[in-house]
N, C-alpha and C positions, 0 to 999 in steps of 0.2 A: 831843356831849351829847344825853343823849335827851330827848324834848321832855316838856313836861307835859301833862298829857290837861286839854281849853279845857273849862271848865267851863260857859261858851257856846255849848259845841257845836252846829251848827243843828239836830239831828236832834230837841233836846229842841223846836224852837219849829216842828215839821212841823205839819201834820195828819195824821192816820193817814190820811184817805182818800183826797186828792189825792196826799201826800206832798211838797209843796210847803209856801213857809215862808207859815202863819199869813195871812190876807187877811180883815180885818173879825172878829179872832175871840171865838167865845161859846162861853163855860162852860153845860154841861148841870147838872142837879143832882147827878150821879155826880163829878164836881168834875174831868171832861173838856174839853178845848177843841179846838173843831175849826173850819174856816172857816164862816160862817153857811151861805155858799150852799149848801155841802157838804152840811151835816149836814142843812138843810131838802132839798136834794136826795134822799137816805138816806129820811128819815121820808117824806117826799110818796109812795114806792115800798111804804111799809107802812101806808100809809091803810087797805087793804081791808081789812087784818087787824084794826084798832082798835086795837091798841097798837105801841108805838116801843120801839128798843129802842138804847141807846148800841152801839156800834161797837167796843169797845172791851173793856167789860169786861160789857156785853149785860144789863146790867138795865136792867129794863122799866119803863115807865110806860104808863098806861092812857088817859090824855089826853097828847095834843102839849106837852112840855114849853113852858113860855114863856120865850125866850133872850133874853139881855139879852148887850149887847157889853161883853167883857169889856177897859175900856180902860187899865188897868195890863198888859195882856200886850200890848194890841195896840202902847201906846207903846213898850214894849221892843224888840217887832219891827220896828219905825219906826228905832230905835236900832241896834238890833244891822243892821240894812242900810246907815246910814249910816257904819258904822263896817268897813263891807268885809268883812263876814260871806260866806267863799267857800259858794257853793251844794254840797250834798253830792254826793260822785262815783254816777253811777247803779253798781246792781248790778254790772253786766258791768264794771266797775273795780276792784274789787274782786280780790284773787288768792285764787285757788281751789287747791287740793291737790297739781293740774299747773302752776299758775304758780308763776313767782318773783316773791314778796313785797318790797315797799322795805324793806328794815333800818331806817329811822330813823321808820317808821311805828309809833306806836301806837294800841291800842285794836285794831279790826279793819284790816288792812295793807292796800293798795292793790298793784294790781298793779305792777311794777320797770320801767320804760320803757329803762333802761340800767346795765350795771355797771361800776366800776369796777375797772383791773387796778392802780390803785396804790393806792387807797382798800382796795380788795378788800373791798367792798360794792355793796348794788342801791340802786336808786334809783327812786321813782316821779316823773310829774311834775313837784311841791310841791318834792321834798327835791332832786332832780336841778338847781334853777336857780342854784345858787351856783356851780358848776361852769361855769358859760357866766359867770356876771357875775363873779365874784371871778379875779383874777389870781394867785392861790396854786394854781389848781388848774389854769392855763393846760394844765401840760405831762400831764397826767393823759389816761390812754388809758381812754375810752367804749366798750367793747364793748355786745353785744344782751344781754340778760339772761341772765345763766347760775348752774348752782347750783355749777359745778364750783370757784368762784374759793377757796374755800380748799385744793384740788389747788397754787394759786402759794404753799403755806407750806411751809416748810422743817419736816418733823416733826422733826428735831434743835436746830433753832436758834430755830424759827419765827418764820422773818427771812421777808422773798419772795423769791421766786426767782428772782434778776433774774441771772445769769450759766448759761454753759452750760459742760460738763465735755466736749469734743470725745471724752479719751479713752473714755469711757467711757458716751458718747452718753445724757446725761440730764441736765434742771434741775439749778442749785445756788443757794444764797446767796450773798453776801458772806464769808460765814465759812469755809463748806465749802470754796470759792478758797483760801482762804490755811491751810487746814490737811489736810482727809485729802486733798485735790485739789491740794495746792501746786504738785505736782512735774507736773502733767497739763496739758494746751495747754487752755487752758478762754480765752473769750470773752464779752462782753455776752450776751444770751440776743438781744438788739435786733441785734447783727450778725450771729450765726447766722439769725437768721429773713430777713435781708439775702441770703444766700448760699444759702440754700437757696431763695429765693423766685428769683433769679435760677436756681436749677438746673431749680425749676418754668417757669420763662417758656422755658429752651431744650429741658427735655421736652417743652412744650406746641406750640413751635414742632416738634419732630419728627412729635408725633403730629398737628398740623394737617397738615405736609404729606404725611403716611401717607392721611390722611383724603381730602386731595386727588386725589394719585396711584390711592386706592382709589375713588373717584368716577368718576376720567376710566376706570377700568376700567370701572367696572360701564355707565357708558355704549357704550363699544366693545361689552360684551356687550347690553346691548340692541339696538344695533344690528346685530349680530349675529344675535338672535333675530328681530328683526325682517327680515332678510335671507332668515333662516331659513325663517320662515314664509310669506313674496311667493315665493319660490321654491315651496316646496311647493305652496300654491297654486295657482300657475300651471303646474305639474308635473301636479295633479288635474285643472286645464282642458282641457290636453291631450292627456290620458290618457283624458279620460270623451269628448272627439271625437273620437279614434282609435277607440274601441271602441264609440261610435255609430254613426260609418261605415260600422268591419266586421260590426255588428251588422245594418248595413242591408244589405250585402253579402252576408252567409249568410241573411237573409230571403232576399232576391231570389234567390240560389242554391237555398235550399229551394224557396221555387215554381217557378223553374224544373225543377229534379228532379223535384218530384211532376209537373208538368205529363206532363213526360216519360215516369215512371212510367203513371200516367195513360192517357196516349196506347198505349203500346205494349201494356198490359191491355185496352184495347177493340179493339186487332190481333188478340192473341192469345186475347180470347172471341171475337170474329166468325169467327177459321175455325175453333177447337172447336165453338161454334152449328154454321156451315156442315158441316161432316164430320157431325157428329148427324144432321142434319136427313136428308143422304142413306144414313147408314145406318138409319135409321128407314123411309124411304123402299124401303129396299134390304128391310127385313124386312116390311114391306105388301108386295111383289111376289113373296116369298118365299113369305109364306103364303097369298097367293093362288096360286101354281101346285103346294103342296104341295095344297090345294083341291082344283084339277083334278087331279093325277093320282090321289087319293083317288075323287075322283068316275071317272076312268078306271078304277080296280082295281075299284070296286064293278062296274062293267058286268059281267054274267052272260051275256052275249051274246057268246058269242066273235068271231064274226064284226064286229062295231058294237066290239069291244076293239079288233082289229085296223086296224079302220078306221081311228078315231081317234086311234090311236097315233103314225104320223106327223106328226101335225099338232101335236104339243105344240112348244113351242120351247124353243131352249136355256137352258140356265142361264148370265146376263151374268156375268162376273168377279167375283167379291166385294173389295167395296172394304174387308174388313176388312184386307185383307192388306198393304194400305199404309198405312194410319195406325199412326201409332210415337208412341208415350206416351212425351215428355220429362221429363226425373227433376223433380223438384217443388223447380226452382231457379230459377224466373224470372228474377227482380228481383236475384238475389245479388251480378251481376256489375256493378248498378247501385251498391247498398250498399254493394261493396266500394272500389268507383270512388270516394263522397264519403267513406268514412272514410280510405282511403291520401290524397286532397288535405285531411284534418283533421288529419292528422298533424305538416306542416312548419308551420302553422300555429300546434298548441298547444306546439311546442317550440322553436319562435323566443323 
């Protein structure tokens, strides 16, 4: 039965401004009532301005109204406390557009704290406590709050839908059972969810131990990669002091070579210097006796020609005739030398 809207209701005996019930309350002359402290709290904020203004329906007065307690309202609310006036539920209790509303709420509804699947209604708080105290509704199943529960009517019979049609895999009623369903293995809808929840507890056990089995994998591969990686590592260790070594090694080999090089470049300018120096040597002695015998032809004295003609001397050997100009290959056979030992090197 649906309740009657309490003509008590506490909202009439609030204050608008606490929104708490009534505490010392006075009528303004707008024929409002608010709690004293309240409303002197409100007006003390519009001191500056010189006029006051009610709260409510905002006519003015130009002087601080004088309030008097109004003690017919306040005895009521004295009353209506002693008599277990429930305080009002705040806002957020309220069900909103995306809630589910209690069914047995009126006026503005309360959010549904539970539903029932046999009642196949919601319930807030308030309406929800017969359900715990009354032993008629012992055996009644409390779900979360849902909109779907008229889904458990039968649109033919609109009985609930408390048996299952196995052949044919969907809800039935009592009635559906014994007539288009008669001849079909049909069951409580309570022992199919029996049997199926067992089928979920040994799915769940399969995929548990999927889960496991697939754990202890992924560990072997971490440590795997982990194997992975200490090897590589210790593979780039190895590899960067092997090839610091030989790095050090063909250092030491290059300065040894150039050294070498080196060496045998100041052999082979010291005896080109030396050969220069005596053919240079060899051309001062030339043109000095090409000199004299110039000076000898000039003589016009045949006799003083004759004279001193045996007295010239001979001409020494020319040392151009032994020096031999080597083809311009020095060092090659050096060159050759490091790159043939570079070769089993870069193809090891």
């Amino acid at each position: 039965m649906a309740e009657q809207e309490n003509p008590l209701d506490r909202e009439r005996f609030c204050c608008s401004i606490c929104l708490e019930l009534l505490k010392d309350p006075v009528t303004t002359g707008c024929g409002h009532s608010y709690c004293k402290s309240c409303i002197n709290t409100h007006w003390d904020k519009e001191d500056a301005r010189g006029s006051y203004s009610c709260p409510q329906c905002r006519q003015t007065f130009t002087l601080s109204p004088f309030l008097e307690k109004n003690t017919m309202l306040a005895d009521l609310v004295e009353v209506l406390k002693k008599t277990g006036l429930q305080a009002a539920p705040a806002d957020h209790c309220y069900a909103g557009p995306e809630d589910v509303a209690c069914d047995f709420c009126t006026g503005r509804k309360l959010k549904a704290l539970k539903s029932c699947l046999v009642c196949l209604a919601s319930y807030c708080e308030k309406h929800l406590q017969p359900h715990f105290q009354s032993i008629a509704f012992k055996k009644h199943k409390l779900v979360e709050p849902s909109e779907k529960l008229q889904e458990n009517i039968c649109s033919r019979h609109d009985e609930v839908m408390k048996m299952f049609c196995r052949t044919d895999q969907q809800c039935i009623c009592y009635l559906c059972s014994v007539e288009e369903h008669k001849d079909h293995d049909t069951v409580s809808a309570a022992a199919e969810r029996t049997e199926r929840e067992r089928e979920l507890g040994l799915r769940r056990q399969t995929i548990q131990q999927r889960v496991q089995d697939t754990e202890k994998d992924v560990k072997l591969l971490q440590q795997e990669e982990k194997a992975i990686n200490g090897s590589a590592d210790k593979a780039v260790k190895e590899s960067e002091k092997i090839f610091t070594e030989l790095i050090r090694l063909l250092e030491k080999r290059s300065s040894d070579v150039k050294q070498q090089i080196r060496s045998q470049q100041q052999t082979e300018v010291r005896r080109v210097r030396e050969l220069q120096e005596r053919l240079e040597q060899e051309i001062t002695e030339l043109k000095r006796k090409d000199h004299e015998l110039k000076q000898l032809s000039d003589t016009e004295d045949h006799n003083q020609f004759l004279h001193n003609y045996p007295s010239l001397s001979p001409l020494s050997e020319s040392t151009h005739s032994s020096i031999r100009i080597r083809p311009l290959r020095y060092f090659e056979d050096v060159t050759a030398a490091v790159s043939q030992s570079q070769r089993p090197e870069l193809t090891s």
